[in-house]
C-alpha positions as a Markdown table, in Angstrom:
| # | Residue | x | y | z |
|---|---|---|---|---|
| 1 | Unk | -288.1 | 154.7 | 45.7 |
| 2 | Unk | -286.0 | 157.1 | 44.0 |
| 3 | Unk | -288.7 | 159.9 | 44.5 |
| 4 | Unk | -288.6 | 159.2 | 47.7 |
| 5 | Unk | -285.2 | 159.6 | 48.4 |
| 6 | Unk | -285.3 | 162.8 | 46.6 |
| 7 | Unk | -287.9 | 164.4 | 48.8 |
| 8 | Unk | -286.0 | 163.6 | 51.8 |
| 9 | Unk | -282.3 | 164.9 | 50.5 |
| 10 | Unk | -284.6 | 168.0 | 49.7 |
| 11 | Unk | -286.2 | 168.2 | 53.4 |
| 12 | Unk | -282.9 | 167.1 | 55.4 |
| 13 | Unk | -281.4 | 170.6 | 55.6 |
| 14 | Unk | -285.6 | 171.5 | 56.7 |
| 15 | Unk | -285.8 | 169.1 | 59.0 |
| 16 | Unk | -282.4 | 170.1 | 60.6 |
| 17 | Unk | -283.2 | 173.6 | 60.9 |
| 18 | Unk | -286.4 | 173.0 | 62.5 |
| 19 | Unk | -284.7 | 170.2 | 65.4 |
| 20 | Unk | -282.7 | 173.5 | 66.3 |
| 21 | Unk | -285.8 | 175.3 | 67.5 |
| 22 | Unk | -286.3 | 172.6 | 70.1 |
| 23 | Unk | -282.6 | 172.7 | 72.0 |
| 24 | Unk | -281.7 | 175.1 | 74.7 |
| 25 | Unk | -278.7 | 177.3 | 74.7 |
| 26 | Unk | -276.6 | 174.9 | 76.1 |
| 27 | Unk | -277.4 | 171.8 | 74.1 |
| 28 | Unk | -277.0 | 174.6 | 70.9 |
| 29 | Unk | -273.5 | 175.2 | 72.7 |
| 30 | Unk | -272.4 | 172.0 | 72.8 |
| 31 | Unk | -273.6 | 171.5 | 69.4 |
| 32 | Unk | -271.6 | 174.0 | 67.9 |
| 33 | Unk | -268.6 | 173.5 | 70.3 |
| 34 | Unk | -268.5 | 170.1 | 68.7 |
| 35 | Unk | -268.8 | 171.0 | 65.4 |
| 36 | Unk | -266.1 | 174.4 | 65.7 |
| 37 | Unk | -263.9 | 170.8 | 66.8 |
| 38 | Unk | -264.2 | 168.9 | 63.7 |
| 39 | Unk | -263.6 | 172.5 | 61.8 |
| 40 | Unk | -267.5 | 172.3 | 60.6 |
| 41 | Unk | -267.6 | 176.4 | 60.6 |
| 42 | Unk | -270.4 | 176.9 | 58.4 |
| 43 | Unk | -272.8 | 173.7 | 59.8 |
| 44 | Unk | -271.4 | 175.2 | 63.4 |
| 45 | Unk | -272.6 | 178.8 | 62.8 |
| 46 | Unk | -276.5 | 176.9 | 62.3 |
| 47 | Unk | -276.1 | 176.1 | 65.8 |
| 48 | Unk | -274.2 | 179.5 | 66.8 |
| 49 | Unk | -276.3 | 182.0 | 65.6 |
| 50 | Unk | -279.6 | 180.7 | 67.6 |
| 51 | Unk | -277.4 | 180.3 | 70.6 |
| 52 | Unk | -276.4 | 184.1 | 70.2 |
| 53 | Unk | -280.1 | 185.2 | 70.1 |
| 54 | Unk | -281.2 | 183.7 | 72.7 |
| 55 | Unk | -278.3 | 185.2 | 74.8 |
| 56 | Unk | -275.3 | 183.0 | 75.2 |
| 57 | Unk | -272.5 | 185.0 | 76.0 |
| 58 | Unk | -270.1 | 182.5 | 74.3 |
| 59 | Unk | -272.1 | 181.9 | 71.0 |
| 60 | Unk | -271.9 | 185.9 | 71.2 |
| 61 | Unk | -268.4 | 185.8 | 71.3 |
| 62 | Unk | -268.0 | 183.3 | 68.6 |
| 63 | Unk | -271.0 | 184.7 | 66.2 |
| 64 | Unk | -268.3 | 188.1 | 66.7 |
| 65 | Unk | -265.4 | 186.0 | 65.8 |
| 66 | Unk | -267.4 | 184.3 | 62.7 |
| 67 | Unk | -268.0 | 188.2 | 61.5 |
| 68 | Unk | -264.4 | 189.4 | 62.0 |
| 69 | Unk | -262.7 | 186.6 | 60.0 |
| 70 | Unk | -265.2 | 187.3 | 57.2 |
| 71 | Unk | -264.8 | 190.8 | 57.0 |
| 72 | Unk | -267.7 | 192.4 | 58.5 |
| 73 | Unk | -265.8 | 194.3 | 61.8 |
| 74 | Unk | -269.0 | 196.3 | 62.5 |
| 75 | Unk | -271.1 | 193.1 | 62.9 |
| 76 | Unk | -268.1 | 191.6 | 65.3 |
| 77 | Unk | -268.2 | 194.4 | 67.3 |
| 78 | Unk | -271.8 | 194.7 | 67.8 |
| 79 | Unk | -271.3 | 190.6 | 69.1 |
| 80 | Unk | -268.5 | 191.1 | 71.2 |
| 81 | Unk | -270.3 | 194.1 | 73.1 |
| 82 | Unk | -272.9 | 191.4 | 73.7 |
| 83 | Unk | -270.6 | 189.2 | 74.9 |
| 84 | Unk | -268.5 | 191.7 | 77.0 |
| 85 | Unk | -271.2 | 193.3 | 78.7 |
| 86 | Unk | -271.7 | 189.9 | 79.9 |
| 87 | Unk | -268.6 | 189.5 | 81.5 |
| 88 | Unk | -267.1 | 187.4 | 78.8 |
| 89 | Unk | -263.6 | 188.1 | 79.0 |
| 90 | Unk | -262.8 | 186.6 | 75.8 |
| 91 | Unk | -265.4 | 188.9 | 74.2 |
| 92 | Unk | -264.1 | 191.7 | 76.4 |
| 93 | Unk | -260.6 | 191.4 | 75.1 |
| 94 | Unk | -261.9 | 190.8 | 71.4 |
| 95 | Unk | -263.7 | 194.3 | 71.5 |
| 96 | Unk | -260.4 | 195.9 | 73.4 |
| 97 | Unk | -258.8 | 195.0 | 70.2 |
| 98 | Unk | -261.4 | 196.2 | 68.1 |
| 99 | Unk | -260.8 | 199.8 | 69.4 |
| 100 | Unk | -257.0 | 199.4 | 69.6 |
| 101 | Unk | -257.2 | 198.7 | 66.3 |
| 102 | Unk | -260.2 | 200.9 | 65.2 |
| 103 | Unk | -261.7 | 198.1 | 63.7 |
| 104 | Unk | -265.3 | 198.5 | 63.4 |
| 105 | Unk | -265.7 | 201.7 | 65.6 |
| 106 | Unk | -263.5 | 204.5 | 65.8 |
| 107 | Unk | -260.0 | 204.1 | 67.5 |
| 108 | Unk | -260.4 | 204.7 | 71.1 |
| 109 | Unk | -257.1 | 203.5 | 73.3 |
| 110 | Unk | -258.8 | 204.7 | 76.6 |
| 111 | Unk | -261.6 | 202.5 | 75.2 |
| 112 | Unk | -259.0 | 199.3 | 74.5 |
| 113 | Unk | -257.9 | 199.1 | 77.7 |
| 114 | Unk | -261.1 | 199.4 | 79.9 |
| 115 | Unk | -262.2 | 196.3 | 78.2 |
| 116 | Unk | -258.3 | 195.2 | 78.6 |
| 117 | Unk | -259.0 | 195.7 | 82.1 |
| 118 | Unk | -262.1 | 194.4 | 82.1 |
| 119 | Unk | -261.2 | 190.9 | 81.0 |
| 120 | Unk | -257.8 | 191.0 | 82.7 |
| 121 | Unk | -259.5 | 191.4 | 86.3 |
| 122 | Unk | -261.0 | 188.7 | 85.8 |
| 123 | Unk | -257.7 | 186.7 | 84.8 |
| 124 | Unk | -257.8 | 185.8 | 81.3 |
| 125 | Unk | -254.0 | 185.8 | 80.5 |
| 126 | Unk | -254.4 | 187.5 | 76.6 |
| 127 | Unk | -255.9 | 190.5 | 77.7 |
| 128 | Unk | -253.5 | 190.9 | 81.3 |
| 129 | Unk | -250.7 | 190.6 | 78.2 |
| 130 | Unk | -253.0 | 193.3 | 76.5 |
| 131 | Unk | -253.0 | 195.6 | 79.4 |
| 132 | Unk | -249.3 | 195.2 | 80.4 |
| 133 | Unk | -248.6 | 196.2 | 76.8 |
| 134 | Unk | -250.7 | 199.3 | 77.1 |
| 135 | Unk | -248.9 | 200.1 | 80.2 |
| 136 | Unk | -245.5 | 199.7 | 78.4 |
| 137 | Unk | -246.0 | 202.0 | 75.4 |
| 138 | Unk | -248.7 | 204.5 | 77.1 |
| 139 | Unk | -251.2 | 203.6 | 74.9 |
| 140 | Unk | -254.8 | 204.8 | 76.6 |
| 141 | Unk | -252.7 | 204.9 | 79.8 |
| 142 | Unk | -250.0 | 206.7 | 81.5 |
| 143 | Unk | -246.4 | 205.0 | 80.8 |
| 144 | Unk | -246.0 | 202.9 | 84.1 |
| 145 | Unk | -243.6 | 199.9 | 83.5 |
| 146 | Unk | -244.2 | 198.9 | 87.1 |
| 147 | Unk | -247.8 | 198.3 | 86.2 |
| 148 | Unk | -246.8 | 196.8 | 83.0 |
| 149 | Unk | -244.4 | 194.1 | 84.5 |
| 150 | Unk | -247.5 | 193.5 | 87.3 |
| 151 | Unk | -250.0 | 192.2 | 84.2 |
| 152 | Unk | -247.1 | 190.7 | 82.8 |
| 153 | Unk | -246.2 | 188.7 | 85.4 |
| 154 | Unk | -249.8 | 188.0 | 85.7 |
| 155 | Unk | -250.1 | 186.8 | 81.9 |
| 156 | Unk | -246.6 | 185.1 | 82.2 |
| 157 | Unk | -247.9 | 182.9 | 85.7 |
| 158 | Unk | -250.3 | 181.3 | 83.3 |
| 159 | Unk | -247.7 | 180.6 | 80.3 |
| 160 | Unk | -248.6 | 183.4 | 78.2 |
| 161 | Unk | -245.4 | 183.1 | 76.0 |
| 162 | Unk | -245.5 | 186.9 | 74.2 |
| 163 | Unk | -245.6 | 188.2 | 78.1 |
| 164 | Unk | -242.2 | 186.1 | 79.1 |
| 165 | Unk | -241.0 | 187.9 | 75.8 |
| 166 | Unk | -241.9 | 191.4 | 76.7 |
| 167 | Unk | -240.9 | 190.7 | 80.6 |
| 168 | Unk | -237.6 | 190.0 | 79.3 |
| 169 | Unk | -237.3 | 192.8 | 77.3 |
| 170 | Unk | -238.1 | 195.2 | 79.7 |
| 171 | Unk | -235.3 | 193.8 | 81.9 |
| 172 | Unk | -232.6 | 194.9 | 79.5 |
C-alpha cells in the first residue's frame, strides 16, 4: 500500500503535465484564469505557458507579465510584442511602457506611445491615461494639452482615477 502511494505522489505532477496536452487554448485560459484567482502563480504559469505557445494573445500577455515581475524584461517584452501585435491592448500598453521606460529594449518614446495609441484606440483606459500623459510632458509627441485633456477625458469617462488627477491639474 505504501509503495503504492508513493508511485503515485511521484507520477501526480506527470500525470498533470500530460492532461495539459489534451485542453485547448481556452480550457488552458480558464485554467490559469482560475488559478491567477486563488493567487496559484506558479501551478498557473503550467497552464500559461502552453496557452502562450499555442497563440493566446492573453496567456502572451500574462506569460510577459510572469517575466517582468521576475526580472527577465527581455523575455516580457518578447511576450508582450506577441500579445500586442495581436491587438491586445493590455499587452500593447505593457510594451508602451517597456520602451518608456527602456526596459528590455532601448528607450524609444516615439515607440511608447504608438503602442500607447495603439491600445488607447481601442479604449483601454490605462494606456488613453498613458497617452494623455505623453501629450502633456511631450514625451515621443509634440506638447499639445488639448490632445492630452481629450485622452484624459477619455481615461477619466471610464474612472481612471490618476486621469481625474492630472485633468485637475491641468486646470490650475
Amino acid at each position: 500500500m505504501r509503495k503504492t502511494l508513493f508511485t503515485w505522489l511521484l507520477l501526480l505532477p506527470l500525470i498533470a503535465a500530460f492532461g495539459q496536452e489534451g485542453l485547448s487554448i481556452e480550457e488552458l485560459n480558464q485554467t490559469a484564469n482560475r488559478l491567477l484567482a486563488e493567487r496559484n502563480y506558479t501551478e498557473a504559469l503550467r497552464y500559461i505557458r502552453p496557452a502562450a505557445e499555442q497563440g493566446s494573445a492573453w496567456a502572451r500577455y500574462n506569460l510577459g507579465v510572469h517575466y517582468q515581475n521576475n526580472g527577465d524584461d527581455a523575455s516580457a517584452v518578447k511576450w508582450f510584442r506577441k500579445a500586442a501585435e495581436q491587438r491586445f491592448p493590455d499587452a500593447q500598453e505593457g510594451l508602451g511602457i517597456c520602451y518608456r521606460e527602456g526596459k528590455g529594449v532601448k528607450k524609444n518614446l516615439e515607440e511608447a506611445v504608438y503602442w500607447f495609441r495603439a491600445a488607447a484606440e481601442q479604449g483601454f483606459a490605462p494606456a488613453q491615461y498613458d497617452l494623455g500623459v505623453c501629450y502633456h510632458k511631450g514625451e515621443g509627441v509634440e506638447r499639445s494639452d488639448v490632445e492630452a485633456i481629450k485622452w484624459l477625458n477619455k481615461a477619466a469617462a471610464q474612472g481612471h482615477q490618476a486621469a481625474l488627477g492630472l485633468l485637475k491639474q491641468i486646470a490650475r
